[in-house]
C-alpha positions in Angstrom: -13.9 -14.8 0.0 -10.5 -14.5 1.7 -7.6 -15.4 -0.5 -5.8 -17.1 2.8 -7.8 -19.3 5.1 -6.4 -20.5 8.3 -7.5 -24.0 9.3 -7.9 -25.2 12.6 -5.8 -28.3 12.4 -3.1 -25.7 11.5 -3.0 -23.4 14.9 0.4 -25.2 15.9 2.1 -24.7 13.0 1.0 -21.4 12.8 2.0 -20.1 16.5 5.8 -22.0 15.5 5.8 -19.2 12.6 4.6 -16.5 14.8 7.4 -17.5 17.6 10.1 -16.7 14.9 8.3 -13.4 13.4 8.9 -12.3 17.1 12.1 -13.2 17.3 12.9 -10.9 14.0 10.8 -7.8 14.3 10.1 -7.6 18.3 13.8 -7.5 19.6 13.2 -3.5 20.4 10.4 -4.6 22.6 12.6 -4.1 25.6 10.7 -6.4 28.1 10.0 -10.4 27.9 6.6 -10.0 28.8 5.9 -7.4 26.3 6.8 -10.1 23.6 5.1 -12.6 25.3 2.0 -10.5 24.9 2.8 -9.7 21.0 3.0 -13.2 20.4 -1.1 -14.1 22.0 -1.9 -10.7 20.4 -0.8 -11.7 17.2 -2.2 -15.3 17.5 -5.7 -14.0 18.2 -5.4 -11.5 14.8 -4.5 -15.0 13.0 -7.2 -17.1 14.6 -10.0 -15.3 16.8 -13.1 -15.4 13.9 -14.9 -12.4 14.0 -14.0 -8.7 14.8 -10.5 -8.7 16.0 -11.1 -7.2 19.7 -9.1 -7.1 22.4 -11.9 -8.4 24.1 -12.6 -11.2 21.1 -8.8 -12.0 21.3 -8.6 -12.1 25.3 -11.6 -15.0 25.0 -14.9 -15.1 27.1 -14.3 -15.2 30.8 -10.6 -14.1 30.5 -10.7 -10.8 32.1 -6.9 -10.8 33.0 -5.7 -11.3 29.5 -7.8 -9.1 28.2 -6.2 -6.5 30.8 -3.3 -6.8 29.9 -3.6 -6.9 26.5 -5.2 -3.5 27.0 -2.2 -2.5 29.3 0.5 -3.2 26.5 -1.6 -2.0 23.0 -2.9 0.9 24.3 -0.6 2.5 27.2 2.5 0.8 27.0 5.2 2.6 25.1 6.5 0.6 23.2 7.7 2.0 19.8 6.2 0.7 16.6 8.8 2.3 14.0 11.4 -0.2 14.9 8.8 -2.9 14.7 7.6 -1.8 11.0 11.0 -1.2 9.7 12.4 -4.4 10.7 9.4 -5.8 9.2 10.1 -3.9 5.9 13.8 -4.6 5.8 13.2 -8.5 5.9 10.3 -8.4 3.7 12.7 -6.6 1.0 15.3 -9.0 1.8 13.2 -12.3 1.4 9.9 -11.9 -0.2 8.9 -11.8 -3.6 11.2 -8.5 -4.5 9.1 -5.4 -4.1 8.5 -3.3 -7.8 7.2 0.3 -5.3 6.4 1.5 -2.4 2.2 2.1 -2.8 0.2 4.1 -1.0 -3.2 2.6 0.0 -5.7 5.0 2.1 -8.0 3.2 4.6 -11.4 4.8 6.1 -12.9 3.5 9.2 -16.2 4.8 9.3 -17.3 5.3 13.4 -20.5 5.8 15.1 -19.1 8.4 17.9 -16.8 10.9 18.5 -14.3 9.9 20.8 -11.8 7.6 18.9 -8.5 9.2 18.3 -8.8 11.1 14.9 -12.4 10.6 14.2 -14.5 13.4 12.4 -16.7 14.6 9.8 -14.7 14.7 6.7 -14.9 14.6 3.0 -13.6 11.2 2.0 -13.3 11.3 -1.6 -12.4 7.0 -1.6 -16.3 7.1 -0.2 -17.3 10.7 -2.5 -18.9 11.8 0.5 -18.8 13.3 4.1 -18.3 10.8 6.5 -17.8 10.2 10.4 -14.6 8.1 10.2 -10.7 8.4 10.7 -8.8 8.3 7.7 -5.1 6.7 7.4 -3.1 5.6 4.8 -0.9 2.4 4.9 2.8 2.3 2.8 2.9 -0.7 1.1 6.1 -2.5 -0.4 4.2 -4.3 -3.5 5.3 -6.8 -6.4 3.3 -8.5 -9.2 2.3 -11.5 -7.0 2.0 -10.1 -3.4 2.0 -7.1 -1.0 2.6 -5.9 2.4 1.9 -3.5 4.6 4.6 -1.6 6.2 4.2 2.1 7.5 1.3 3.9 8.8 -0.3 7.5 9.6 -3.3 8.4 10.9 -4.4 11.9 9.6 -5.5 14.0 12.6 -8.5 16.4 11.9 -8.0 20.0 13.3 -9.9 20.0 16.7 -7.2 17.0 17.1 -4.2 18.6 17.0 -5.6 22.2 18.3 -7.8 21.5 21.7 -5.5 20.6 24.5 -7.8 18.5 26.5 -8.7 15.9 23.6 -5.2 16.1 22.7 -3.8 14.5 26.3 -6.9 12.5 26.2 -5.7 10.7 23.0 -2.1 10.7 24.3 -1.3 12.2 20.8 2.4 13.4 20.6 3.7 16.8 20.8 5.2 15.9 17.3 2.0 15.4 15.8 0.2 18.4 13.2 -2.9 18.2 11.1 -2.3 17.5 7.4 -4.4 15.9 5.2 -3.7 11.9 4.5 -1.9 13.1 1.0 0.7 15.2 2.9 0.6 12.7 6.1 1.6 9.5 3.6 4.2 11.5 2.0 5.9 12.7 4.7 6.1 8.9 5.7 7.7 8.1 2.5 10.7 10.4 3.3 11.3 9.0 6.2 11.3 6.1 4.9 13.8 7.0 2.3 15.8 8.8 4.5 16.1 6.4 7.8 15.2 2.5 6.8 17.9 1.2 4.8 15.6 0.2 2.1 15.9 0.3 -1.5 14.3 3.7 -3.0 11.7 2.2 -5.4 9.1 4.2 -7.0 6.0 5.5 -5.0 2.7 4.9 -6.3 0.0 7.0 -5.0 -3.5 8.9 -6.0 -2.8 12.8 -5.5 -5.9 15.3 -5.6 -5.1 18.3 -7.8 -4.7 21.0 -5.3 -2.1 19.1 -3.6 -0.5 17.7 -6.9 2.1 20.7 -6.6 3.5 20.2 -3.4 3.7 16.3 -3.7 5.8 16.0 -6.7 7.9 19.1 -5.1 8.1 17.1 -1.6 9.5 13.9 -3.5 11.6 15.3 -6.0 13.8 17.3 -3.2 14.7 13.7 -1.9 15.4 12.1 -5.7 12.2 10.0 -4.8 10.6 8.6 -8.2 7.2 8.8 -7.9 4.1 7.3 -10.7 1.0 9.9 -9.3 -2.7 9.1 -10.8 -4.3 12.4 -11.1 -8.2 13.8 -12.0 -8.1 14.4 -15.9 -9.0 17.6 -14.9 -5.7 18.9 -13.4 -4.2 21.3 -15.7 -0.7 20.3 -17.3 2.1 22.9 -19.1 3.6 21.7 -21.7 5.6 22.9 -25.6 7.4 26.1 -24.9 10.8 24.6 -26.4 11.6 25.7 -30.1 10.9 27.7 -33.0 7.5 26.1 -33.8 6.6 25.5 -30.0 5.9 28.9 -28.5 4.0 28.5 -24.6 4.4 27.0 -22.3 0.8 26.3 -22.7 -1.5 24.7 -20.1 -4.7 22.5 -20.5 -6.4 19.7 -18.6 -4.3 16.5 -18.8 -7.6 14.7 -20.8 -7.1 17.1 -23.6 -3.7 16.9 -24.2 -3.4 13.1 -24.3 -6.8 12.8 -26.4 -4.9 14.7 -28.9 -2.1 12.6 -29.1 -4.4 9.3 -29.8 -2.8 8.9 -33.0 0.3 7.2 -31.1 -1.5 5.5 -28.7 0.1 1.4 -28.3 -1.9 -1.3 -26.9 -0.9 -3.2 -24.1 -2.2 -6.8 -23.4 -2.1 -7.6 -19.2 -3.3 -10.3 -16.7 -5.5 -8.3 -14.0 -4.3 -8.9 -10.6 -6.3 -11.7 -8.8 -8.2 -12.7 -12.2 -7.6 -15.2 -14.9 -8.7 -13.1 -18.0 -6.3 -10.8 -19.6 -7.5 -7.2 -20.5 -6.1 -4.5 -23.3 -5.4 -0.8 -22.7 -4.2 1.9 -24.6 -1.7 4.2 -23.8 -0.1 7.0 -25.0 1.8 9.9 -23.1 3.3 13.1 -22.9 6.2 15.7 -21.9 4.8 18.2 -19.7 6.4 21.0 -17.2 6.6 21.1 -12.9 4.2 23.8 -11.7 5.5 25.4 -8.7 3.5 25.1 -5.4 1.1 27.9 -4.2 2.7 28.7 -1.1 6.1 28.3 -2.9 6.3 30.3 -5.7 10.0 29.7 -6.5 11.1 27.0 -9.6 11.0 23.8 -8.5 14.1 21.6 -9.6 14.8 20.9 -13.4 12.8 17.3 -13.1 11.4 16.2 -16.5 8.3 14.7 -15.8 5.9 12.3 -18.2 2.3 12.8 -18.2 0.7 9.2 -19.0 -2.9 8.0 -20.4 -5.0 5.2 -20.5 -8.3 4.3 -22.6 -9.7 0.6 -22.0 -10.4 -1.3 -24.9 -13.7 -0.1 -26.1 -13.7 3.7 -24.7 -14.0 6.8 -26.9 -11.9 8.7 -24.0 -9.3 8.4 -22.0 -10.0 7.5 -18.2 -7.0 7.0 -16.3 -4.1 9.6 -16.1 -0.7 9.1 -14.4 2.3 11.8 -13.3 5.7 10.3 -13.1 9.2 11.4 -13.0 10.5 8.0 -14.6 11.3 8.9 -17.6 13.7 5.9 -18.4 11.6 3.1 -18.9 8.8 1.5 -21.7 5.0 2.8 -21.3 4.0 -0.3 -20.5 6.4 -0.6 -17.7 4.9 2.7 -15.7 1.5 1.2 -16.4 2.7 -2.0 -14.5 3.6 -0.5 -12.1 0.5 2.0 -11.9 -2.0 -1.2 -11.3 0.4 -2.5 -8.4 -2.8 -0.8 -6.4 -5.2 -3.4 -7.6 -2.6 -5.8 -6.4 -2.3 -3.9 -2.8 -6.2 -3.6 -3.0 -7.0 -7.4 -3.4 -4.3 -8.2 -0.6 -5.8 -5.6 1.6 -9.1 -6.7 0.9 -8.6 -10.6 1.1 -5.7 -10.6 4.3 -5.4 -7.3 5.8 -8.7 -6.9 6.4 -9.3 -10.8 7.7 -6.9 -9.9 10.0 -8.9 -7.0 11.7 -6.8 -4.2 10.4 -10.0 -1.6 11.1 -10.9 -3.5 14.2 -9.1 -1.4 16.5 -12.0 -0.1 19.0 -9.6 1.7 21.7 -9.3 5.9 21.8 -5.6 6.1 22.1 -3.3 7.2 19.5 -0.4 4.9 20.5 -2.9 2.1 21.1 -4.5 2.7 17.7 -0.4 2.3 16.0 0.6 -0.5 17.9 -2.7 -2.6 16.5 -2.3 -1.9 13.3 1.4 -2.5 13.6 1.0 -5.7 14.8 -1.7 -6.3 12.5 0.8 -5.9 9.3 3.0 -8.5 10.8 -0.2 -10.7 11.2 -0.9 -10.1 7.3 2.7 -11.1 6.6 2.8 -14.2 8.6 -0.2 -15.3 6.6 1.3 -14.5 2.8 4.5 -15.6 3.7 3.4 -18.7 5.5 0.9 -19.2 1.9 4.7 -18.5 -0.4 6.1 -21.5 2.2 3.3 -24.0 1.7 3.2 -23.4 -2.1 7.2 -24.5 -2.3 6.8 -27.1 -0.1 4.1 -28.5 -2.3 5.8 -28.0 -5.5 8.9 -29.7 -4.0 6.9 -32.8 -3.2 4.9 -33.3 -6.3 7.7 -32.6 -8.2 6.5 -29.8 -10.3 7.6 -26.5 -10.9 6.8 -23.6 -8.0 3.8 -21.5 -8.7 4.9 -17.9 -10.1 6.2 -15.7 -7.7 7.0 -18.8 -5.4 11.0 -18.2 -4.6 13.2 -19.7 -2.0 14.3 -22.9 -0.1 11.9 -25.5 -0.8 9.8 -26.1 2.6 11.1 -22.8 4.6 10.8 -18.8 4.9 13.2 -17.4 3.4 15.1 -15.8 6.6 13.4 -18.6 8.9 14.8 -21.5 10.1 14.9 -25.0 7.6 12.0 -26.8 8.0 9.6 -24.0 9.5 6.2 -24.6 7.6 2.9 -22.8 7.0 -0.4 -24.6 6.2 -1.6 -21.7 3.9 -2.8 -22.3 1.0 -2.1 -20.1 -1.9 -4.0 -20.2 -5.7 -2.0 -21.0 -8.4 -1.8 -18.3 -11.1 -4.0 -19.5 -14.1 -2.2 -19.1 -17.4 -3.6 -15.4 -19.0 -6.5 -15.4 -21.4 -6.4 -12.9 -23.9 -9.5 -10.7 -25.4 -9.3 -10.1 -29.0 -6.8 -7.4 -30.9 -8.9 -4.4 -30.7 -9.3 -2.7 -34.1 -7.6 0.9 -33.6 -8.7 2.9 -36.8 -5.9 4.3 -38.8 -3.2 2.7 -36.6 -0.8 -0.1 -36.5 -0.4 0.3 -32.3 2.9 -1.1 -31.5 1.9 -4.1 -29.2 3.3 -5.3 -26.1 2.3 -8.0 -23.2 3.0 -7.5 -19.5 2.1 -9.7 -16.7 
């Protein structure tokens, strides 16, 4: 069940919120009634039930909206950076403050062949060939809530290579085939480098072959980055000192199962559940490989190879890359599960509000829905943070966690602007049992 409801007494309050989001993130929409057709385009991702449709959105009988709401998502050219990194600068300004920028991919599975991007592809979220477009969405993620903020749609050969389905799609000249690792990357450093947003760590899954070139692509642009990786990926590490000769390589499993002796347990709250959980970790100084295709060293960056065993498993099953090497295990592990967190919102909100509903065959009509999609998703969270301060204000009781600002208002919205959503309170954390660890006294700490 979604986490954020919209009820109908609420559509007028709700529109008043949208009105301002318009006012913040739209002003490089250069025409009035391009803003004018944001705002009913954005009230239909809130409230139409159902797929989210142009033709849902437009209503029955209203063939004149619904033509010109086809007119300005999918051949008006608008552009949707400006609109995403206004979004991201206010969001960093006034949410709950953002822990890393995570990388979520999203399949849309398709019965035909003609929406921009579509293909038969391995999807190795589904672990099997599929018919779908594939995309990736950058999200800017704390403890208690996250956000969509930057997109790519990864573009299958024939895409990119065949002229006619190329003009077809209206898919810029700009535009190569990667593979949605490389694509989401490559959206990272531009954010970095162009949207006057704090650098905070980037949280992604990396497949082994391109595990080389993604730690090499971020760590040119001083980027810190917390990669999961296959336990299979082969790591170097030793090579330093008199009893250390190598480097020696081996699959990241093997080395940290053989340094279980100084594993430390961890005690957490899962994200979106009341019951705590325990976890093991332990981790380890390896060595950057260089890149296939670029043979040359890459720069001097120390980098930390970290595992995970749940409570009761005789393995290790999770395996992280990072190049933060200045903060507590259990730290990189928080911020590691910040994909549950992104996964629940995306699941319970983004997905409510028809983020995979976009039926059109156009590459800029495709971006400008899910653009206007994210905002939808943030006008519900941020309306939810609004209604939960205005509630503690009037019972008199302390804000839910996570719940900052003027009581009864957006941060960055005018006093007094209110959103009916109602948000959980976080239940207080209930702990499993110390697990017995054989021949250890695990140094123990508790993150939330």
């Amino acid at each position: 069940m979604a986490r954020v409801v919209l009820p109908e007494e609420s559509a007028k309050e709700v529109s008043e919120l949208i009105d301002v989001l318009i006012s913040l993130f739209f002003e490089s929409l250069p025409r009035r009634d391009q803003r004018n057709w944001a705002r009913v385009y954005l009230n239909g991702l809130v409230g139409t039930t159902g797929k989210k449709t142009i033709r849902n959105i437009a209503g029955t009988g209203a063939s004149s909206v619904e033509q010109s709401l086809q007119q300005f998502i999918s051949k008006s050219p608008w552009d949707w950076t400006p609109v995403r990194r206004s979004l991201a600068q206010h969001l960093e300004r006034t949410a709950q403050r953002p822990l890393a920028w995570v990388v979520q991919p999203m399949v849309i599975e398709k019965a035909g062949d003609r929406s921009v991007g579509v293909g038969r592809q391995f999807v190795p979220q589904l672990g099997r060939t599929a018919n779908c477009q594939q995309a990736s969405g950058i999200w800017l993620a704390s403890s208690d809530a996250s956000f969509p903020v930057e997109w790519t749609l990864t573009l299958p050969g024939p895409w990119t290579s065949e002229l006619l389905r190329r003009r077809r799609a209206g898919i810029p000249d700009t535009a190569r085939s990667l593979t949605p690792a490389q694509d989401a990357v490559h959206a990272v450093q531009r954010m970095a480098a162009g949207w006057q947003l704090q650098r905070r760590p980037v949280v992604m899954e990396v497949g082994n072959a391109e595990l080389p070139q993604c730690i090499e692509a971020l760590s040119l642009q001083d980027i810190p980055f917390v990669l999961k990786v296959d336990g299979s990926v082969p790591v170097s590490f030793g090579g330093a000192g008199r009893h250390k000769p190598g480097p020696h390589t081996a699959p990241a499993r093997e080395l940290i199962d053989s340094l279980r002796s100084q594993r430390r347990v961890v005690e957490w709250t899962r994200h979106g559940r009341p019951e705590g959980a325990v976890t093991l970790l332990t981790s380890a100084a390896i060595l950057a490989a260089a890149a296939e295709d670029r043979p040359a060293a890459l720069p001097p960056t120390p980098l930390l190879l970290v595992g995970a065993w749940t409570e009761a498993a005789l393995l290790p099953s999770e395996f992280w890359i990072t190049n933060i090497g200045d903060r507590p295990l259990a730290q990189l592990f928080l911020l590691a599960k910040l994909t549950d967190r992104v996964a629940l919102d995306y699941a319970e909100v983004c997905e409510p509000v028809g983020i995979r509903d976009f039926e059109g065959r156009s590459f800029r009509g495709w971006h400008h829905h899910v653009t206007l999609a994210s905002v939808a998703h943030a006008a519900l969270l941020l309306g939810a943070r609004a209604h939960r301060t205005d509630s503690a204000a009037t019972t008199g009781r302390a804000a839910t966690t996570g719940t900052t600002g003027r009581t009864g208002s957006v941060a960055g919205l005018p006093p007094g602007t209110r959103a009916p959503y109602p948000g959980p309170s976080r239940p207080a954390p209930v702990l499993p049992p110390r697990p017995f660890i054989p021949g250890q006294l695990a140094r123990r700490e508790y993150i939330r």
